[in-house]
C-alpha positions as CSV (number, residue, x, y, z in Angstrom):
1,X,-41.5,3.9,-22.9
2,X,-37.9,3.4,-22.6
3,X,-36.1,1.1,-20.2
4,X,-32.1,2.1,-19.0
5,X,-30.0,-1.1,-18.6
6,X,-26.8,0.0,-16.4
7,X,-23.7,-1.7,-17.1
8,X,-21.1,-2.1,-15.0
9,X,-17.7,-4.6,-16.2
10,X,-13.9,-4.9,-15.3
11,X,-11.4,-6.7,-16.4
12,X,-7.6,-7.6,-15.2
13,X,-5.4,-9.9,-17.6
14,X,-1.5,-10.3,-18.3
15,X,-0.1,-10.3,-21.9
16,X,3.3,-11.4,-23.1
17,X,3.3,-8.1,-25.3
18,X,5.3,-5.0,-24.2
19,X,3.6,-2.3,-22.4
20,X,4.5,0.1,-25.4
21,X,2.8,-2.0,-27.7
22,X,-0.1,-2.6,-25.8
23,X,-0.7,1.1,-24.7
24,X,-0.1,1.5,-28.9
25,X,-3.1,-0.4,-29.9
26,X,-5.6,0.8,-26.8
27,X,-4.6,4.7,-27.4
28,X,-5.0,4.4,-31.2
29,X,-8.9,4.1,-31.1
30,X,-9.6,2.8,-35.4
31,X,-7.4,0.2,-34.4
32,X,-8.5,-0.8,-30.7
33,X,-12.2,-0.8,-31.9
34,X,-11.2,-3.5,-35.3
35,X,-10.8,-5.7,-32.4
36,X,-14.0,-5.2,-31.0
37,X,-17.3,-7.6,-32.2
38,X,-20.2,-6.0,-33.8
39,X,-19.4,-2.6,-34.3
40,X,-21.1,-1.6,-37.9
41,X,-19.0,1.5,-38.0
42,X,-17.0,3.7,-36.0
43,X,-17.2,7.3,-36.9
44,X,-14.3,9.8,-36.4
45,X,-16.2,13.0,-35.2
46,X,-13.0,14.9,-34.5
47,X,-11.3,16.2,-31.3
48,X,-10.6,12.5,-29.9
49,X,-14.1,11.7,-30.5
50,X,-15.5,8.8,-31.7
51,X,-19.2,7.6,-32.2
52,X,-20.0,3.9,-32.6
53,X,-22.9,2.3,-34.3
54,X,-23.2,-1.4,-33.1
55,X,-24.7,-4.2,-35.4
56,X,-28.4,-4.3,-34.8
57,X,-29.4,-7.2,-32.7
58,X,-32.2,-8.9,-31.5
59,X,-35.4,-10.4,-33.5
60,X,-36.8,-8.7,-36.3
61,X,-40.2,-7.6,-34.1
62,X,-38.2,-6.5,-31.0
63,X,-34.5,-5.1,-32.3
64,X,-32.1,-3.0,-30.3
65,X,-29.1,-1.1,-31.9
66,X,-26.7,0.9,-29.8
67,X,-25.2,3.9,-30.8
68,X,-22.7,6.1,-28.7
69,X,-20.2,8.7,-28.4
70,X,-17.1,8.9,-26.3
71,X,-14.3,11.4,-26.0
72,X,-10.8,9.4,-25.7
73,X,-8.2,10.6,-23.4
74,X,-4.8,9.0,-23.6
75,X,-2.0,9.6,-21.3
76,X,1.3,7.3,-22.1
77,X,3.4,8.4,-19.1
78,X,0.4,7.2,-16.9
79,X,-0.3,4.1,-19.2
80,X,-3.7,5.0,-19.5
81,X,-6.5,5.4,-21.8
82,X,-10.0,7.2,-21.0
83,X,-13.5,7.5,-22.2
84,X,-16.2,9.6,-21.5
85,X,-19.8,9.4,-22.6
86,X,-20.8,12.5,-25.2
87,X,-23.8,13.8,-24.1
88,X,-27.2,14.0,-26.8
89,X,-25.3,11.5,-28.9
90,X,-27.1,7.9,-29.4
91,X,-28.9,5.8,-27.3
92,X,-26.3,5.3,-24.7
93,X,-23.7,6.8,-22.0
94,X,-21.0,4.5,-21.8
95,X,-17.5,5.2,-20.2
96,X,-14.5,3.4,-18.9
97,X,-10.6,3.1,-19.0
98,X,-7.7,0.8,-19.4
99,X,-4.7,0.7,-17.3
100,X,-1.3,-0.3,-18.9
101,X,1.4,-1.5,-16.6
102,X,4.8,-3.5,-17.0
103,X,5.0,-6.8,-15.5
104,X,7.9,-7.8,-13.4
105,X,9.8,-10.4,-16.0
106,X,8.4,-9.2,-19.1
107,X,4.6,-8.7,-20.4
108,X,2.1,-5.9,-19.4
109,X,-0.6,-5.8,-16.9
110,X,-3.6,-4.6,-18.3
111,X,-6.8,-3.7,-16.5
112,X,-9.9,-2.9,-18.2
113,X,-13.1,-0.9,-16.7
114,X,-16.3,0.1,-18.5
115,X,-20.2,1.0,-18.1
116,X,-22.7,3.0,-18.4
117,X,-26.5,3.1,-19.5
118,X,-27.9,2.1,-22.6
119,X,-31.6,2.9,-23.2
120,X,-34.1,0.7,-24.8
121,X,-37.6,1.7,-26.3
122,X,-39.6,-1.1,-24.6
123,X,-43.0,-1.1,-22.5
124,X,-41.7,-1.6,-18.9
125,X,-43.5,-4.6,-18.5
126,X,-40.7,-6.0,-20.5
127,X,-38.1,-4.9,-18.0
128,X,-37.4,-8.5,-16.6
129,X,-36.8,-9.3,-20.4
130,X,-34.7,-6.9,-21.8
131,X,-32.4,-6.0,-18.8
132,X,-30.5,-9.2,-18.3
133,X,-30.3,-9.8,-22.2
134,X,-28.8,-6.5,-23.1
135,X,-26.5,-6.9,-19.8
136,X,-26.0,-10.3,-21.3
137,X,-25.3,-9.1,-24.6
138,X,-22.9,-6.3,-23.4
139,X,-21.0,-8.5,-21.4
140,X,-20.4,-11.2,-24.0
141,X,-19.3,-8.5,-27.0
142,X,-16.4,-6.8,-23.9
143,X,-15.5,-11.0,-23.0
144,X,-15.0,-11.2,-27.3
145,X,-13.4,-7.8,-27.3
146,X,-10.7,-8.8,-24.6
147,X,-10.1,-12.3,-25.9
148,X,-9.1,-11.1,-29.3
149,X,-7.5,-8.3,-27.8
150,X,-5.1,-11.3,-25.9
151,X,-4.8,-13.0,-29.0
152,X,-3.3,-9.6,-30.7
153,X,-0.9,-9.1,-27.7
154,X,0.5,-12.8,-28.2
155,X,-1.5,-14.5,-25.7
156,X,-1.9,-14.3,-21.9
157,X,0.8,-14.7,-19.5
């Protein structure tokens, strides 16, 4: 049995870095991801695609790893960055985008959306269980992710 935990997360924060360094780091996937908490590795498939393998979490009698695939789209003129979910890769659809603006007096306004599904093999009695954790989980690694992402870009504004 398999249960689907849908994701759903945004994010809006100002960084004292310059929009061309920011949209640097976000469009250059290797190094975007190396900010990102346990990801075990990060595989170049080719044609902007990328799958990642996430550290395996959990106990050692009920462990969930997530693997995906995304195709990465990045557009400087539009100061933007977007993922799609690969089809038949993993056990997980995720997608999302980042939005890279200059702020008035300096800095860059950056805005961050992501989700998707991931799928868990779990009887569906366990549904009250595992949904909130992974949700949980998911939210906590993005809140890392975007913390050390503000760190990179010399702090929040």
């Amino acid at each position: 049995m398999t249960v689907t935990v849908e994701i759903d997360l945004g994010y809006e924060f100002s960084v004292k870095a310059p929009p061309d360094e920011v949209f640097g780091v976000l469009a250059d996937v290797p190094t975007s991801v190396s900010h990102f908490p346990k990801v075990d590795r990060l595989v170049d498939m080719g044609d902007g695609v990328y799958r990642w393998e996430m550290q395996r979490v959990g106990t050692a009698q009920v462990g969930i790893q997530t693997v995906y695939a995304c195709k990465y789209k990045s557009d400087a003129k539009k100061g933007s960055v977007v993922w799609t979910p690969v089809k038949g890769v993993g056990n997980a659809q995720i997608s999302g985008s980042w939005k890279i603006t200059a702020r008035k007096g300096g800095g860059t306004d950056v805005v961050l959306k992501t989700g998707g599904t991931v799928d868990v093999a779990m009887p569906a009695l366990m549904r009250v269980i595992v949904v909130p954790v992974v949700d949980g989980e998911f939210e906590k690694l993005v809140d890392k992710y975007v913390a050390n992402l503000i760190k990179r870009f010399g702090g929040e504004l």
